[in-house]
C-alpha positions in Angstrom: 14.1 -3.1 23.7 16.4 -0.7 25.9 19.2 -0.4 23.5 19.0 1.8 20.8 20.4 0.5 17.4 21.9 2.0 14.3 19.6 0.5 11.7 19.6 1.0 8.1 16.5 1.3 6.1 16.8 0.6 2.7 14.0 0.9 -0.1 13.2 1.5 -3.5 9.7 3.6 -3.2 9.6 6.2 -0.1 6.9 8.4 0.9 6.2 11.3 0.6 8.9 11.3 -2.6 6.5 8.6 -3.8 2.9 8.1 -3.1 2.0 4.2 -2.5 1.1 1.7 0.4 5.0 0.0 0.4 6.4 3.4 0.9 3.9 4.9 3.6 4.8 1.7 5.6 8.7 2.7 5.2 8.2 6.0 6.3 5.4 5.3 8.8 8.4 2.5 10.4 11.6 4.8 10.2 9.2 7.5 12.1 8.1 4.8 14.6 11.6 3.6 15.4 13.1 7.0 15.6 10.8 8.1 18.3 12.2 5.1 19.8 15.3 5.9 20.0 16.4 4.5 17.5 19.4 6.1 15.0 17.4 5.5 12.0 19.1 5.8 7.6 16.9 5.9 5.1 18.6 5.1 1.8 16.1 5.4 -1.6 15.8 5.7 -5.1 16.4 9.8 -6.2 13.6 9.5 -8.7 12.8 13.4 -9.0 16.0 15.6 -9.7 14.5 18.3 -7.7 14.5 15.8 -4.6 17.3 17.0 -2.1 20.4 14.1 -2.1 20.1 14.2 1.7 18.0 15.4 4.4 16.3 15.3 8.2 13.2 14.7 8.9 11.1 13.2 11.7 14.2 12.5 13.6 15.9 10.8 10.9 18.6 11.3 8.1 17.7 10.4 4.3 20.1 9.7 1.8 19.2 9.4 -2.0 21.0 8.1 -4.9 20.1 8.7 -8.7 19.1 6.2 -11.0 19.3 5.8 -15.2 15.9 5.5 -16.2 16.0 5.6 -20.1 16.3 1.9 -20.3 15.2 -0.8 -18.5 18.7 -2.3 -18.7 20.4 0.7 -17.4 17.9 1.5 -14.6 18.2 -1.6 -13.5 22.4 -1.5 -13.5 22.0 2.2 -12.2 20.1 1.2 -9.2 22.4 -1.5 -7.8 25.3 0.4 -8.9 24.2 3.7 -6.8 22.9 1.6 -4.2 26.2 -0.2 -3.7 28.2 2.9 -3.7 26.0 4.7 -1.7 25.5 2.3 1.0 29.4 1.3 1.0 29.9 5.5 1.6 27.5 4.9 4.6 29.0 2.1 6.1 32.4 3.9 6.7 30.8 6.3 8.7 28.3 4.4 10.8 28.3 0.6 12.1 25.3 -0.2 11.4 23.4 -2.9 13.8 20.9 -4.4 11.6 19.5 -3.9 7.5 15.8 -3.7 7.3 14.9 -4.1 3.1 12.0 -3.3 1.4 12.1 -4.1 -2.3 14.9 -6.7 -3.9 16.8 -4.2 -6.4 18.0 -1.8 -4.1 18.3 -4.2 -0.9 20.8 -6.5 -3.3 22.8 -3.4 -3.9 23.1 -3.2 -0.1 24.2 -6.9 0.2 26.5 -6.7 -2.1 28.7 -4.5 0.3 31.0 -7.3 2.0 31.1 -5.0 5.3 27.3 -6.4 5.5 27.9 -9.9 5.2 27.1 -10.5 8.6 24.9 -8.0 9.9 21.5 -9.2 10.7 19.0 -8.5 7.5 14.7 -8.0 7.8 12.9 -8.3 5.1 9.5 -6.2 4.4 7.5 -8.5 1.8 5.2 -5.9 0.5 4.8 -7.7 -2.9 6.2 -10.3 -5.1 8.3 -7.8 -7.7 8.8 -10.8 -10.5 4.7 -11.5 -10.0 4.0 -7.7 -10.2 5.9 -7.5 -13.7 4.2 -10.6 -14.9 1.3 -9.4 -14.1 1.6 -5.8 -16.0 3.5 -7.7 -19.1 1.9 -11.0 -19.5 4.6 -12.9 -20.6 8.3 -15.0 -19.3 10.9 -13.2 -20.5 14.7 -12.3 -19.6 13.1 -9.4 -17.0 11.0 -11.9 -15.6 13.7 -14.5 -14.9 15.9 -12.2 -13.3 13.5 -10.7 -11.0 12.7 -14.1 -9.9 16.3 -14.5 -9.0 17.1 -11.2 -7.2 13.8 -11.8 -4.9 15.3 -15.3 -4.2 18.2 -14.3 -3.4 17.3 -11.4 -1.3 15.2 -13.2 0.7 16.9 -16.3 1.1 20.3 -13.6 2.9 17.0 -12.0 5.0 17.1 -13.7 8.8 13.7 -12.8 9.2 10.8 -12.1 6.2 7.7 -9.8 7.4 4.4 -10.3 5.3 1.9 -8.2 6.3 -1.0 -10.6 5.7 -1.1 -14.7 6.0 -2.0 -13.9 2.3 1.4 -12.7 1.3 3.3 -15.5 4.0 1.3 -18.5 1.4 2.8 -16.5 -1.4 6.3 -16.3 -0.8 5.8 -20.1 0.5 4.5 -21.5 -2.8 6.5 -19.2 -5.2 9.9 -20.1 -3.3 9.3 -23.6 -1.4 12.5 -24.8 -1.2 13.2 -21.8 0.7 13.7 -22.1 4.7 12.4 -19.2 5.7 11.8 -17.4 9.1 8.5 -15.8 8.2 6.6 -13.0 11.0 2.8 -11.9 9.9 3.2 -8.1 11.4 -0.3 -6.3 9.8 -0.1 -2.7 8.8 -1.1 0.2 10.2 -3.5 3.2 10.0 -3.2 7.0 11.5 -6.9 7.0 13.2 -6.0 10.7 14.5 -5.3 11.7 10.8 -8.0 9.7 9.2 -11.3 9.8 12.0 -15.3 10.4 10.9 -16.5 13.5 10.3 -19.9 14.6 12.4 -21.0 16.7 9.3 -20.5 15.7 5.6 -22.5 18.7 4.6 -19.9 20.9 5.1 -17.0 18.9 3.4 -19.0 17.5 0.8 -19.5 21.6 0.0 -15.2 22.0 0.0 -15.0 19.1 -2.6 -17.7 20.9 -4.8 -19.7 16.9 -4.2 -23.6 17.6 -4.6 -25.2 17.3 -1.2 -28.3 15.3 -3.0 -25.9 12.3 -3.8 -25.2 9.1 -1.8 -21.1 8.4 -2.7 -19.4 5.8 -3.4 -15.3 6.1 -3.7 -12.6 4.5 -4.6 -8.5 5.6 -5.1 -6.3 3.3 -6.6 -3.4 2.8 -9.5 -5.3 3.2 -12.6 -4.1 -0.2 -13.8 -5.6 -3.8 -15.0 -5.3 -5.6 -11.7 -7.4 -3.1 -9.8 -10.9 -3.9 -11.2 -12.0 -0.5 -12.3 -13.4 -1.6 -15.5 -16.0 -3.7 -13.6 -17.0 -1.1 -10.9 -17.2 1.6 -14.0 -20.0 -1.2 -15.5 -21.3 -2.3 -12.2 -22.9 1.3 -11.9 -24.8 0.8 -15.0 -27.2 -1.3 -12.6 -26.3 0.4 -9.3 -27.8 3.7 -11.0 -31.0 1.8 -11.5 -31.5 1.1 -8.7 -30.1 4.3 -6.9 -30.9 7.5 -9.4 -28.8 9.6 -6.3 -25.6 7.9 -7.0 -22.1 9.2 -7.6 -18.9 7.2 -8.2 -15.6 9.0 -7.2 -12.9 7.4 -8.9 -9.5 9.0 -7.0 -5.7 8.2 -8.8 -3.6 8.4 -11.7 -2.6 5.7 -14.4 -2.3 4.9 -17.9 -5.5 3.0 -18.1 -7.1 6.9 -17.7 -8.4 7.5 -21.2 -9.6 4.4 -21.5 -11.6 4.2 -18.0 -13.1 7.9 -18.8 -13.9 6.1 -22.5 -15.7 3.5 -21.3 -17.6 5.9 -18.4 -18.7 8.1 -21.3 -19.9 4.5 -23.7 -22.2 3.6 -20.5 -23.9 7.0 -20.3 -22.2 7.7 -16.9 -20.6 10.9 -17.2 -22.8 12.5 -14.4 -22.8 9.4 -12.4 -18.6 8.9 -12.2 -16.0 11.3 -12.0 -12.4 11.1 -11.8 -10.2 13.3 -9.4 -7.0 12.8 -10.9 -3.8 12.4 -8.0 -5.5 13.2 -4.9 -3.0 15.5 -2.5 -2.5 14.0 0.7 -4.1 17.0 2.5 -7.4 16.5 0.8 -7.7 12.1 1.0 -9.5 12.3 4.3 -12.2 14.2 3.2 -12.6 12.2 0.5 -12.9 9.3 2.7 -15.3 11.1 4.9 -17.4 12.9 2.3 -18.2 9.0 1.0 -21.1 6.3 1.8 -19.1 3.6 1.1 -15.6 2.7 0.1 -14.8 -0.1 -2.9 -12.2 -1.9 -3.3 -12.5 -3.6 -7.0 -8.9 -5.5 -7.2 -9.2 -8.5 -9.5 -5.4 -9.5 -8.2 -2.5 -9.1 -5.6 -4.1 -7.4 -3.1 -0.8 -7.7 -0.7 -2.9 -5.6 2.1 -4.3 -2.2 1.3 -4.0 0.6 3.5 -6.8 2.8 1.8 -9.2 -0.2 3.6 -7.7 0.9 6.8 -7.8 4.6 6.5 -11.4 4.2 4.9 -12.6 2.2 8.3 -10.8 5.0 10.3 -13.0 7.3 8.8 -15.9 5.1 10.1 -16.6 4.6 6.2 -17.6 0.4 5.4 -15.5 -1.0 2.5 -17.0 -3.4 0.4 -14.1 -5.5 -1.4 -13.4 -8.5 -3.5 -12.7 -11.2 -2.4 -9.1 -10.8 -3.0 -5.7 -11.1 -1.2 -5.4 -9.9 2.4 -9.0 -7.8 2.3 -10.6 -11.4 2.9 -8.6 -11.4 5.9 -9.3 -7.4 6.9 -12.8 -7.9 6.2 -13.9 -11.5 7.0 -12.7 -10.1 10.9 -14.6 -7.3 10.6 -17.9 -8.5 8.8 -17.8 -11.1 5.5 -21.0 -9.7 4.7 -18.8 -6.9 3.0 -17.1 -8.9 0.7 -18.6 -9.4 -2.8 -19.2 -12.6 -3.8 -16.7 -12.3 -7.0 -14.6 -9.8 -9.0 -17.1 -9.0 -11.4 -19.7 -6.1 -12.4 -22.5 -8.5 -11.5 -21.6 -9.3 -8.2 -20.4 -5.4 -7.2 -23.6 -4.4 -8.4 -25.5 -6.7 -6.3 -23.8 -5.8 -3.2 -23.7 -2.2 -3.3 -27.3 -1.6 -4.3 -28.1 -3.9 -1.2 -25.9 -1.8 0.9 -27.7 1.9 -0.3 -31.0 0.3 0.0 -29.8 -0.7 4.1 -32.3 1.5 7.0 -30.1 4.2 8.0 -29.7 3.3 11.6 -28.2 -0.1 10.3 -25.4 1.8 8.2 -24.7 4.1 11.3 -24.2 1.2 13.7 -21.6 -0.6 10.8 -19.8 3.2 10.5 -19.0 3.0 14.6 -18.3 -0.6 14.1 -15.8 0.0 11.2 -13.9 3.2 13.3 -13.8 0.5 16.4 -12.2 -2.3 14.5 -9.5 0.3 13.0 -8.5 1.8 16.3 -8.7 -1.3 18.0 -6.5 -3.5 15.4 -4.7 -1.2 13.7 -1.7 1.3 14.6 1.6 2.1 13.3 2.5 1.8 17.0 1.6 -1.6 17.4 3.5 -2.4 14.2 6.6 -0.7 15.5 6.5 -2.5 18.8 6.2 -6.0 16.9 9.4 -4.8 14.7 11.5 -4.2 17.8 10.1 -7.7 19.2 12.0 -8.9 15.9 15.1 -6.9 16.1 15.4 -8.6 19.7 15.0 -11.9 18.8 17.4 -11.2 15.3 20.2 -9.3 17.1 19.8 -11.7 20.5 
């Protein structure tokens, strides 16, 4: 593409004001396209008062608007209400060439400016929202209902819908099927430069204060229901049988903390798993590198996961469920990773397998793993597959 557009990026989670996969991709995109050339806005949600309203960086201008968040009711009103305003403000300013939306709140603000009615719209699906908050509620209700219908809606205005996994296209075919959609798989990606092996895990394993006599395992993740933790936490009851030398690093924050550390101490695993806490960004590679293996527990909607990127980066081998897109990542890669189901048993099984594995055999699956990331996976090819969209959208 050899002319540059004015494109609007609008989302509700952005990194680095928020850590998560959805928000790294925004971020990782806006950078991408400004190098480019590209005359890149970033509009999102003001969620910490001590965030700046506006700002540069990497070559492009941010712009945040403030949200009510004392009631669901009025953060919900707040955001579209800001995002309107906001956006409208924008839009007198700059002719924008093309929306690209990220989550349905803050991207129906945006279409509710009639200036936009026409303008080309791309749609990031990085999760169902309506599915998300059934998940973490269990149970239809009013909030349900209405998140069904601003998803619908916002995708059904979108000219083009990128999933980043065939997993997530089947979704948003069976939850809206009388939608006619135009739907382009475009994976994530992965900084190999940033996240790369390490040739001596000594030496980091002695910065995070890791005993050197340990073989680890790590994980970092949400500390919430759908990501499985309460099985790995029992699966090492077994694992430790097997291995004595075994440590579990559990990496994140959540509210199921208390009760995860509760059940660690009810196993007798307290010097066999220890949680980190919010890992800062700085410090997640060495994580990644200090480790033997990465796991990947989720039980449910596992729309991609970029920490299984960054871990096979680091030349580390995830082992995962066999949920969502890491059937995809992994089945490419080797299917032998995959456990054979979501519970303790089946973890168990797999990663004492894996520890017991000759040496040589893990360090030929570590260059395999680094390989398969650098050869598949790159924020550069995602950008170049975006502007093969925006030509085809804007032609």
């Amino acid at each position: 593409m050899t002319k540059k557009l004015n494109i609007l990026m609008i989302a509700d989670i952005f990194f680095p004001d928020v850590r998560g996969g959805s928000g790294r991709v925004v971020f990782e995109v806006s950078r991408g396209l400004a190098k480019k050339g590209h005359n890149l806005t970033v509009l999102t949600r003001r969620k910490d008062k001590n965030l700046l309203p506006d700002e540069e960086m990497h070559g492009f201008k941010v712009y945040r608007y403030n949200i009510g968040s004392t009631h669901p009711a009025g953060f919900l009103f707040s955001s579209l209400k800001n995002t309107y305003k906001l956006v409208k403000s924008l839009s007198k300013d700059i002719r924008f060439d093309c929306l690209i939306l990220n989550q349905p709140l803050s991207a129906l603000g945006a279409l509710m400016v009639r200036k936009f009615k026409h303008i080309p719209k791309i749609y990031f699906f990085h999760s169902s929202w309506p599915e998300e908050y059934h998940t973490k509620k269990q149970r239809n209700d009013i909030g349900l209902v209405l998140r069904r219908w601003i998803e619908k809606k916002v995708l059904s205005k979108s000219q083009m819908v990128i999933p980043a996994s065939k997993y997530s296209k089947d979704k948003i075919k069976r939850l809206y099927p009388k939608l006619s959609l135009n739907i382009k798989i475009i994976p994530n990606g992965v900084d190999v430069e940033k996240f790369k092996p390490t040739n001596n895990k000594t030496i980091i394993k002695g910065e995070l204060d890791i005993a050197l006599d340990k073989k680890v395992l790590f994980t970092v993740r949400n500390l919430t229901p759908r990501m499985g933790l309460e099985s790995l936490i029992e699966a090492m009851v077994k694992v430790k049988e097997d291995h004595k030398d075994i440590l579990l690093i559990i990496g994140g924050i959540g509210r199921l903390k208390q009760q995860l550390e509760t059940l660690t101490a009810s196993l007798g695993l307290e010097d066999s798993v220890i949680f980190t806490g919010n890992i800062e960004e700085s410090d997640l590679p060495l994580y990644y590198r200090a480790a033997d293996f990465f796991i990947l527990p989720t039980k449910t909607l596992e729309g991609f996961g970029l920490v299984t990127l960054e871990a096979l980066a680091c030349g580390i081998p995830v082992l995962g469920t066999p949920v969502g897109a890491t059937v995809e990542i992994l089945k490419q890669l080797d299917e032998r990773l995959l456990f054979k189901g979501t519970d303790a048993g089946s973890m168990a099984k797999l990663i004492s397998e894996y520890l017991g594995k000759p040496k040589n055999q893990i360090n030929e699956l570590k260059q395999r793993c680094r390989q398969f990331a650098v050869d598949n996976y790159s924020w550069e090819k995602l950008t170049s597959s975006l502007e093969k969209v925006l030509t085809d959208v804007l032609s």
